[in-house]
C-alpha positions in Angstrom: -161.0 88.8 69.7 -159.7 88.7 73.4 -161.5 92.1 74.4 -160.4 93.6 77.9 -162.5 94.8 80.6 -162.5 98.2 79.6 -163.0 97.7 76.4 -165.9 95.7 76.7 -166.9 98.5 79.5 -166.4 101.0 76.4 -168.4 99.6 73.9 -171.5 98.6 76.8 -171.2 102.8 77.4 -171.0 103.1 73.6 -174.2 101.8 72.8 -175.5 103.7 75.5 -174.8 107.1 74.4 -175.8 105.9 71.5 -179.7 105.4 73.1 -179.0 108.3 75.0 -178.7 110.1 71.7 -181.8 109.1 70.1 -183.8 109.7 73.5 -183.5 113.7 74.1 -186.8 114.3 73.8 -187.6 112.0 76.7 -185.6 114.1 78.8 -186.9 117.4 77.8 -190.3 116.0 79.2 -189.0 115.2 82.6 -187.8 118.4 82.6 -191.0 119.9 82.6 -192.2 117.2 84.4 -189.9 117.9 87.5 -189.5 121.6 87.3 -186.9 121.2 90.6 -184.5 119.4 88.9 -185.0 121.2 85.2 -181.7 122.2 85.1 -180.2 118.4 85.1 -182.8 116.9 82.9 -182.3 120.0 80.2 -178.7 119.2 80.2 -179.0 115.5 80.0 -181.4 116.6 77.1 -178.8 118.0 75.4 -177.4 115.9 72.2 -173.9 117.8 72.3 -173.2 116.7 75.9 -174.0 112.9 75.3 -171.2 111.6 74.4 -168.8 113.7 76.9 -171.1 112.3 79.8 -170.6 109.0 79.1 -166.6 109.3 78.0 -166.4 111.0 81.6 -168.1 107.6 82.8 -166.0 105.0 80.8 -163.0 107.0 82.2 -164.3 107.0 86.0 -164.8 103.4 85.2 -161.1 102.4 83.9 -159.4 104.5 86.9 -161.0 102.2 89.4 -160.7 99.3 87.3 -157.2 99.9 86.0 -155.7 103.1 88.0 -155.6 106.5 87.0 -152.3 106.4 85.2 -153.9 103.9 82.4 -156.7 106.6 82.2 -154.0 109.1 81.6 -151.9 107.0 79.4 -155.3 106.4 77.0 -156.5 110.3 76.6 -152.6 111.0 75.7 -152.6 108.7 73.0 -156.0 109.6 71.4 -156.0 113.2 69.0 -158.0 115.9 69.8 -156.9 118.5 67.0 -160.1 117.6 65.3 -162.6 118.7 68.2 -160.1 122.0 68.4 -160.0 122.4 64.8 -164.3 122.4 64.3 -164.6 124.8 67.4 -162.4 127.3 66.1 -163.6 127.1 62.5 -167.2 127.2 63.6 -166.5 130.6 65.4 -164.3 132.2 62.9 -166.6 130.7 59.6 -169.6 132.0 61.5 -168.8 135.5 62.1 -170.6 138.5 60.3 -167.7 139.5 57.8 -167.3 135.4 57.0 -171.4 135.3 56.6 -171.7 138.4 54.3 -169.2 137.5 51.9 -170.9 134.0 51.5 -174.1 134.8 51.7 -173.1 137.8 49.1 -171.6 134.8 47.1 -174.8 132.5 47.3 -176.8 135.9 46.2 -174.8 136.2 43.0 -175.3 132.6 42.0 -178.9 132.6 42.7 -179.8 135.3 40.6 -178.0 133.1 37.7 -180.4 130.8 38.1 -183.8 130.8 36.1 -186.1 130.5 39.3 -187.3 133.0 41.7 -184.8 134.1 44.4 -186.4 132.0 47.3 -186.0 128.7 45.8 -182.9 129.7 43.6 -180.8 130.7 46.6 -181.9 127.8 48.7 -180.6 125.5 45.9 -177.5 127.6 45.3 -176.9 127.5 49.7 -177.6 123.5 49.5 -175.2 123.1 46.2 -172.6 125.1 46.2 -171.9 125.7 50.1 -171.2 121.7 50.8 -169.0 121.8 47.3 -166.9 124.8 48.9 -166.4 122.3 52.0 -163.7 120.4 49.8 -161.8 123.7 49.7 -162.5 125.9 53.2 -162.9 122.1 55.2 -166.5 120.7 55.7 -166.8 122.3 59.0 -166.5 125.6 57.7 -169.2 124.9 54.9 -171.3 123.3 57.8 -171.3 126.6 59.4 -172.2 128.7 56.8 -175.0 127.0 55.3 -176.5 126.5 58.2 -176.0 130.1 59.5 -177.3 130.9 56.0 -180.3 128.9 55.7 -181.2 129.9 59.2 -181.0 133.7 58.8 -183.2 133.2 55.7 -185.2 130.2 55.9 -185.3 129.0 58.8 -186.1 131.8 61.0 -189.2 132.2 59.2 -192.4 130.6 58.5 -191.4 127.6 57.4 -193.4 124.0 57.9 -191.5 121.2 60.0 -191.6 119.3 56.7 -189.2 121.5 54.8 -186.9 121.9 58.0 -186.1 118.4 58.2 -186.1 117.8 54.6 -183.1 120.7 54.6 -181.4 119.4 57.1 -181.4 115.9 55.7 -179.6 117.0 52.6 -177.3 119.7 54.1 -176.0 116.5 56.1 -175.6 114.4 53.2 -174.1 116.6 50.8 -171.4 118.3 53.1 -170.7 114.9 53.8 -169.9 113.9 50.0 -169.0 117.7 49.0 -165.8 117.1 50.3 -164.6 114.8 48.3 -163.3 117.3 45.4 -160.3 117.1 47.3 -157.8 115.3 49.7 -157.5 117.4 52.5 -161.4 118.3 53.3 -162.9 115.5 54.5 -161.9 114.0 57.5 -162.4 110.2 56.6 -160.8 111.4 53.3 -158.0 113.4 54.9 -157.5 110.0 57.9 -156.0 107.6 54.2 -155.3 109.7 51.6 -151.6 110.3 52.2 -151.1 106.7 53.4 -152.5 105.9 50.0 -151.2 108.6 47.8 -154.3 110.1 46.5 -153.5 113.7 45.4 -156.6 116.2 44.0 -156.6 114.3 40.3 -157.2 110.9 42.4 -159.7 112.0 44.7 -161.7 113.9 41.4 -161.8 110.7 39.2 -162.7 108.2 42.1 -165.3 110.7 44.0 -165.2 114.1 43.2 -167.1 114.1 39.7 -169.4 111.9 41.0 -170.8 113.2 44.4 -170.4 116.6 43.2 -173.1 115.5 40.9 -175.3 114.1 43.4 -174.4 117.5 45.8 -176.5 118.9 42.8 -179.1 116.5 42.4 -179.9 116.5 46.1 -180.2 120.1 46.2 -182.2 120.0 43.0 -184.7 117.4 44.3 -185.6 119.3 47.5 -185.7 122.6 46.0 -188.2 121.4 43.4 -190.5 118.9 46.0 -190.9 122.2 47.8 -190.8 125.0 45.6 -194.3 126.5 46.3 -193.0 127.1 50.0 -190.4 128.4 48.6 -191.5 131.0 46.3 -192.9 132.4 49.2 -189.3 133.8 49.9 -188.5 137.3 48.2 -185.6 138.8 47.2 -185.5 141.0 50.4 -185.3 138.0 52.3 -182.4 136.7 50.6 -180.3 139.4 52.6 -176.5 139.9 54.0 -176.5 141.2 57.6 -176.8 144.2 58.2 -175.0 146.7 58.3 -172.5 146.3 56.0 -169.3 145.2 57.4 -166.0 147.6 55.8 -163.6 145.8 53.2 -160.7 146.0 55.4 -162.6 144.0 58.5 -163.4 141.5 55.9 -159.9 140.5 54.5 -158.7 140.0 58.0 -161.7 138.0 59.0 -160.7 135.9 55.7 -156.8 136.0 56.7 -157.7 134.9 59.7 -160.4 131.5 58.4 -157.5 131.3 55.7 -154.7 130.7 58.6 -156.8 128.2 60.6 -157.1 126.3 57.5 -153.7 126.1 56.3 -152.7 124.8 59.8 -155.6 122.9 60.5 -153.5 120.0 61.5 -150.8 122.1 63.8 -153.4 122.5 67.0 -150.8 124.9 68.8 -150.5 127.3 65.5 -154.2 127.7 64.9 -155.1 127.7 68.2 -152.4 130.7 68.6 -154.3 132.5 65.8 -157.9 132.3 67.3 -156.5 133.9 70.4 -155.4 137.0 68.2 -159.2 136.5 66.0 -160.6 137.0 69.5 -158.6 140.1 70.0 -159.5 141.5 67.2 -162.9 141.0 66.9 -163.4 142.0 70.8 -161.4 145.3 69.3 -163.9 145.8 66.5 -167.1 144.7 68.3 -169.3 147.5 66.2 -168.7 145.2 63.1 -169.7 142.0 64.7 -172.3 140.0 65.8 -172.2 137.8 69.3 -169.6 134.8 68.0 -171.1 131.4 68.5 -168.8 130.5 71.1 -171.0 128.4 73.2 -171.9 126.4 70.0 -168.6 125.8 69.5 -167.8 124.7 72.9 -170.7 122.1 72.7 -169.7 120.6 69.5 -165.7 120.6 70.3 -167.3 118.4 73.9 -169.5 116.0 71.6 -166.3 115.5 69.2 -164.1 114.8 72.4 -166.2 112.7 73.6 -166.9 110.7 70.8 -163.1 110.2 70.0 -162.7 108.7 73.1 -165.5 106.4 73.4 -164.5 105.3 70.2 -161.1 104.5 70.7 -162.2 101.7 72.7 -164.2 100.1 69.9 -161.1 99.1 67.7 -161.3 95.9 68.7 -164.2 94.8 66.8 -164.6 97.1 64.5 -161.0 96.5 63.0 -161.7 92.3 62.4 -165.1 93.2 61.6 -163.7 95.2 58.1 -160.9 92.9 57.8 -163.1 90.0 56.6 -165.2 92.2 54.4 -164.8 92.0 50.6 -164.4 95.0 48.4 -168.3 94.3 47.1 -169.4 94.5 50.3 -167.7 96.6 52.1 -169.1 100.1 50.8 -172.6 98.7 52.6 -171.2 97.8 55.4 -169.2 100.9 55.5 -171.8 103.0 54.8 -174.2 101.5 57.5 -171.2 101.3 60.4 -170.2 105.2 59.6 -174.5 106.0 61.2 -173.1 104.8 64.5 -169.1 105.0 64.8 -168.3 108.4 62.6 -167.0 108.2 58.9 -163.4 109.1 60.1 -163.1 106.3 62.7 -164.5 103.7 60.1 -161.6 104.5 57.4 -159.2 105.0 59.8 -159.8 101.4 60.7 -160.0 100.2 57.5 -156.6 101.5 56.8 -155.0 99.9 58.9 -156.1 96.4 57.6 -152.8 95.1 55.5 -153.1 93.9 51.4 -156.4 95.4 50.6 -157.0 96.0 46.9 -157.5 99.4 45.7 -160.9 98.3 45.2 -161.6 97.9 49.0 -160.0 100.8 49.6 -162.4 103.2 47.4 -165.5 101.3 48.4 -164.3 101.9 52.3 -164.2 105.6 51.6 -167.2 106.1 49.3 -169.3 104.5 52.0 -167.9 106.4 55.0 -168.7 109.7 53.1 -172.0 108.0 51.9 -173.5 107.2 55.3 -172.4 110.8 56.8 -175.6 112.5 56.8 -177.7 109.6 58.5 -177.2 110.6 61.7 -175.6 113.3 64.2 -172.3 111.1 65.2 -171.4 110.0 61.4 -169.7 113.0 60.0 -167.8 115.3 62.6 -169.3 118.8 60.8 -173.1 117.5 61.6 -172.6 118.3 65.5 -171.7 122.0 64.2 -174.4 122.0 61.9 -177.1 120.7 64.6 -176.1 123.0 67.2 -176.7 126.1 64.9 -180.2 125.1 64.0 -182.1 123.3 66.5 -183.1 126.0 67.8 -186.0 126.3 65.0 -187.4 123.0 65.9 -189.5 121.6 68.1 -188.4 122.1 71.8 -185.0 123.5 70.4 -184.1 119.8 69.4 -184.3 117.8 66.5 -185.2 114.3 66.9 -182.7 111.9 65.7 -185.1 109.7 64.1 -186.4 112.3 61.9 -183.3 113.6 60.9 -182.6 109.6 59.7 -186.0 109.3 57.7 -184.9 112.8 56.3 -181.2 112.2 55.0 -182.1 108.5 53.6 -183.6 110.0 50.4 -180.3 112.1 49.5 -178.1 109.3 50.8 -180.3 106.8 48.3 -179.2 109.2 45.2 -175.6 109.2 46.5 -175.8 105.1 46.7 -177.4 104.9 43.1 -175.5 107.9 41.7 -171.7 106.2 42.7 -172.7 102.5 41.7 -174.2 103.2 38.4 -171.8 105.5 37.3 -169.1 103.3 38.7 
């Protein structure tokens, strides 16, 4: 490895957003600390922002190192679709007609279930949501669980405990739930044509598996705290209000239906968010205030992150070359908590004659490790924006969130190498 200036700059500023990230809650204190200056600190505080501060330094940094063309040259060769792609989806996926017919969908599934209705449709929200993600794209499922667990859970009484305990295996099983499919998941979606893996493929290899686990997981944590959540009635367990009319809905749907079919054509579904925002700005009385600032934040972090780590191909690339198929998925699985699932098989795929072991052991760890933290799956920036707002200060601490999605991400390990 001959690594250049810049991308040694890049990976120096890489593991500093990468401290930066786990150190928000240091900067919420100075901010009430230094009242005069609140404004900075509270943005610096921010986990969305992180990595788009510190891409905006890395790129300060190459255009006096190297000249502003080379900075231009870079951000023209890296994709943004995908930071386009969550923003829009988390706006149209988290709008009222969206919520009410999944939360009316969760509803009918819960009351199939032979357990009250709190901790039935808490276990139908955390099993079924993150399986839909293989079918309406993970950040779509993202958004509606956690709009859903927040207009029902979260935003009442419940202890700290349970709130990271959800979040730990919403993470984890969006992250796997996507694997139904071949088109879902974005470190799924990054190889699967390059390796010809069609639905059939990506059921047999993942699909049976995880989707087992998405269940377990859900099971697990609705049973460790199903005194809290029997607390929950069937009131609770309630679409928004009021009812949005039929028509309204099957455009909203036409609309998230669209975006998804083109979710890899930025100029088409970008087009058809500009006509969703004239519509729902038209029918206002059957909406609530779209998460657009949300959205914003999360489409930032995503930018951010894809170009910071586009400069860390030069040791992450060698680094999965040398791996074996046996040890691999670890390593896979451990790399996706700091470099994003989609980045990790993206460079594995580009490492020539790999056995078709490898190459399922590259995946099933990327999609393993995705819950761990906020940067390894790009739907959990969507998902933390939506509910930190129940926690502690308004943010949730990045170490926590780790404790809290190891359990889950333990059953996924176990669950894929025994039954293997």
């Amino acid at each position: 490895m001959h690594p250049t200036i810049s991308e040694l700059a890049g990976l120096g500023l890489f593991l500093l957003a990468l401290v930066h990230t786990f150190s928000t809650k240091f900067f919420e204190q100075l901010a009430r600390a230094h009242p005069r200056h609140a404004g900075a600190w509270r943005l610096l505080g921010e986990v969305e922002v992180v990595f788009g501060i510190w891409a905006t330094i890395l790129m300060i940094f190459i255009a006096i190192a190297d000249g502003p063309a080379i900075v231009s040259r870079y951000l023209d060769s890296r994709n943004f679709t995908e930071p386009m792609f969550v923003f829009v989806i988390m706006v149209i996926a988290g709008s009222k007609p969206i919520l009410q017919v999944a939360m009316a969908g969760v509803r009918g599934i819960a009351r199939l279930l032979p357990l009250r209705q709190g901790p039935a449709f808490y276990f139908s929200t955390l099993a079924v949501v993150p399986l839909l993600g293989s079918f309406i794209t993970e950040p779509a499922a993202m958004t509606l669980a956690a709009l859903i667990l927040c207009e029902n859970y979260f935003s009442k009484n419940l202890s700290m405990r349970l709130k990271y305990a959800t979040i730990g295996v919403l993470f984890v099983n969006i992250s796997i739930g996507g694997t139904l499919t071949p088109f879902a998941a974005p470190p799924v979606l990054i190889v699967a044509n390059k390796w010809g893996w069609d639905i059939w493929a990506m059921m047999s290899m993942f699909g049976w598996k995880f989707g087992l686990t998405v269940v377990l997981n859900a099971l697990a944590v609705t049973l460790l705290f199903r005194g809290e959540l029997e607390k929950f009635s069937d009131t609770d367990m309630r679409a928004p209000s009021p009812t949005v009319p039929p028509a309204t809905v099957l455009v909203h749907m036409a609309f998230l239906i669209g975006v998804i079919v083109f979710a890899h054509d930025a100029v088409i579904f970008m087009g058809l968010f500009l006509f969703f925002l004239g519509f729902a700005t038209a029918y206002q009385q059957h909406q609530d205030p779209l998460i657009l600032r949300e959205g914003l934040l999360v489409a930032f972090f995503l930018a951010g992150l894809v170009v910071l780590g586009g400069q860390q191909e030069w040791w992450l690339q060698p680094l999965l070359a040398k791996m074996s198929a046996t040890t691999v998925y670890a390593a896979s699985t451990i790399l996706t908590s700091i470099a994003d699932n989609a980045a990790i098989t993206y460079l594995g795929s580009l490492v020539e004659n790999t056995s078709d072991e490898f190459k399922r052991a590259l995946v099933a760890g990327a999609v393993t490790g995705g819950g761990l933290t906020i940067i390894a799956n790009a739907p959990n920036p969507a998902g933390f924006s939506i509910v930190k707002k129940y926690f502690e200060d308004e943010s949730i601490n990045p170490a926590g969130l780790l404790v809290s999605a190891l359990p889950p991400t333990i059953v996924a390990i176990l669950v894929y190498q025994l039954l293997g």
